[in-house]
Residue, then its C-alpha position, 0 to 999 in steps of 0.5 A: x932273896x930266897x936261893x936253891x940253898x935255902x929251899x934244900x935246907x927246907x926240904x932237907x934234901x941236897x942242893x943236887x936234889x932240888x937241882x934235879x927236881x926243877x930240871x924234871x929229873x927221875x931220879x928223885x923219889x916221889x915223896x922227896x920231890x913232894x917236899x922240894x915242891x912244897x918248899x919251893x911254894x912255901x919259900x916262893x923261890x924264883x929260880x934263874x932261868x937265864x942261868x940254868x939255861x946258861x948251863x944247859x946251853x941252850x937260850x930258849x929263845x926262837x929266832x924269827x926273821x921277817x923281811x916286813x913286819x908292817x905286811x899284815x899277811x905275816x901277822x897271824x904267821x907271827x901270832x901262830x909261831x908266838x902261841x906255840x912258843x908260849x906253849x912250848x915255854x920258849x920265848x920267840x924273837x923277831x928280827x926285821x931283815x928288810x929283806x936284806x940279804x944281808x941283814x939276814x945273815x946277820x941275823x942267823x949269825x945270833x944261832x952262832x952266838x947261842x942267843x937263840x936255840x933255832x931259827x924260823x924263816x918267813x922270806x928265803x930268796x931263791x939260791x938260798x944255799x947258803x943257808x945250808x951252813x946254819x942249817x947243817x949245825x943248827x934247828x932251821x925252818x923256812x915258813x912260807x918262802x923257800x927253795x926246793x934245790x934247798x935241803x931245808x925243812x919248810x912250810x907253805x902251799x901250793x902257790x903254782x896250784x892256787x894260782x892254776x885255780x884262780x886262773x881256771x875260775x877266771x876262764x870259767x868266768x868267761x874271761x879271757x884277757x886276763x892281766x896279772x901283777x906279780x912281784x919283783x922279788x926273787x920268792x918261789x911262791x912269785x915264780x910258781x904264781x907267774x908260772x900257774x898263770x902262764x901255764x893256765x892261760x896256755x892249757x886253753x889256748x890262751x894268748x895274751x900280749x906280754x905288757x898283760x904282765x906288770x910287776x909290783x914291787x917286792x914288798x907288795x906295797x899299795x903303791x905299786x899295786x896302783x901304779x901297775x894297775x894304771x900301766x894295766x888299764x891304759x892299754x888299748x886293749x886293756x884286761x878284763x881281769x887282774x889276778x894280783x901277786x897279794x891283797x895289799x896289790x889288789x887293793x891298790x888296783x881297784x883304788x885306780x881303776x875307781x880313780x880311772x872310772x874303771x867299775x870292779x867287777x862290773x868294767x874290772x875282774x880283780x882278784x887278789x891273794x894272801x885273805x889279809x883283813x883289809x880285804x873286807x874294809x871297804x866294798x867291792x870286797x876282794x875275791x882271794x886266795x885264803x892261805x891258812x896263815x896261822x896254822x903255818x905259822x904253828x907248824x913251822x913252830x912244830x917243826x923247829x921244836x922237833x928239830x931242836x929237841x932231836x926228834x926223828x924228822x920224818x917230813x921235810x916238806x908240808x904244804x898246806x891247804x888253800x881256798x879260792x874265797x869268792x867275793x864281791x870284786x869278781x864277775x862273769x863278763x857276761x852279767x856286766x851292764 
């Protein structure tokens, strides 16, 4: 095996110098490290990657942890981070949490560890203080989830003003018994949802009764969406429309109302939230909110590097733009049959 030895006699240079020219140095003359690139390809030396990052102390790698990476909304997040990594010449490691506190702890403990160089959170609960003890010490971003009394470096959107515009679409539609499915965990994106459309319903007047308000569980499943939905739509005077916490919800609600006899749109308004593909599998095809899941994704990615690469950080916080796609699960009450 070709060592670094090796490629220095080829190139009649130090051991030093071909050091410095694979750690992109200037401290070499052009026409010498023209020789050491030429001895290099003509000796096909690999150099240890593991060892001079050892050297340098750093891993290369990007921690990610994930709280559930069968939830089809952290894919293209996931896919985002992955493509500036590669671009970046990091590798990225995914660490599924479970969404256990716990779990994530043991998980930031790898930063610690020097198994990674930064760590890129996509579920931070709210009271997440604690994580203030990694992030003073090490490159840390919150993706997605985050806590505003936090000081914590974080992407997402502007969940309270997505939910104000579902809520206004809804109301413009004519729709006034509008229900809504959130979520039992303890994210900031479920709180400003639920706050967005509470907000909303009481700009214009609105009152409806609190069982219009039913919960799925934390991970958005399927499941839950069809058991809150039932809840929903066994009222006496059940909702005319459902704003759903997620897509993965909003298809469990139209699965039951169809069980029920409920028609979406014609009998049921149901729109969802995330823009995940299943949205588009089978008709009614779900009116959501599209969130621009790769691109935030990459700018968590962005962000990491910076910090880990000690560049000035001018913007802590970056919310990124959302769009209410129209689709086929919601209608004005008055073109019902």
């Amino acid at each position: 095996m070709t060592t670094i030895a090796d490629v220095a006699k080829e190139a009649n240079v130090s051991v030093a110098t071909v050091s410095r020219v694979l750690n992109n140095q200037d401290l070499v003359r052009p026409e010498t490290a023209e020789r050491v690139y030429d001895a290099i390809e003509k000796l096909s030396y690999k150099p240890n990657i593991l060892a001079r990052n050892f050297r340098k102390n750093e891993s290369r790698v990007i921690l990610i942890l994930a709280p559930n990476i069968t939830n089809p909304y952290y894919s293209h997040i996931l896919t985002g981070i992955g493509d500036v990594a590669n671009e970046i010449e990091y590798s990225a490691l995914i660490f599924n949490t479970g969404d256990d506190p716990k779990s994530e702890k043991k998980g930031m403990e790898m930063l610690k560890k020097k198994r990674a160089d930064g760590a890129i959170l996509l579920a931070s609960s709210l009271g997440c203080d604690w994580l203030l003890e990694y992030a003073q010490e090490y490159p840390v971003v919150q993706c997605s989830e985050y806590d505003d009394k936090v000081d914590i470096s974080h992407v997402a959107i502007d969940n309270y003003k997505a939910a104000q515009d579902v809520m206004e679409y809804l109301i413009d539609l004519g729709h006034k018994r509008i229900a809504t499915i959130s979520s039992q965990n303890n994210y900031i994106s479920t709180s400003l949802r639920l706050k967005g459309y509470k907000d909303t319903l009481h700009k214009h007047g609105i009152k409806n009764p609190n069982d219009y308000i039913v919960f799925s569980t934390g991970d958005y499943s399927f499941k839950s969406g069809k058991r809150a939905a039932a809840q929903l739509l066994q009222l006496k005077s059940r909702p005319t429309a459902i704003f759903c916490i997620s897509d993965r919800v909003a298809l469990g609600a139209i699965s039951q109302a169809k069980e029920m006899g409920v028609r979406v749109p014609e009998d049921l308004t149901i729109i969802g939230f995330d823009d995940v593909e299943d949205t588009m599998m089978f008709h009614p095809y779900i009116t959501t909110v599209a969130q621009p899941c790769y691109e935030i994704g990459r700018r968590a990615a962005y962000m990491l590097y910076g910090q880990m690469t000690k560049q000035k950080i001018t913007q802590k916080e970056l919310l990124l733009k959302h769009e209410l796609i129209i689709r086929e699960s919601s209608a004005p009450i008055g073109k019902r049959d």
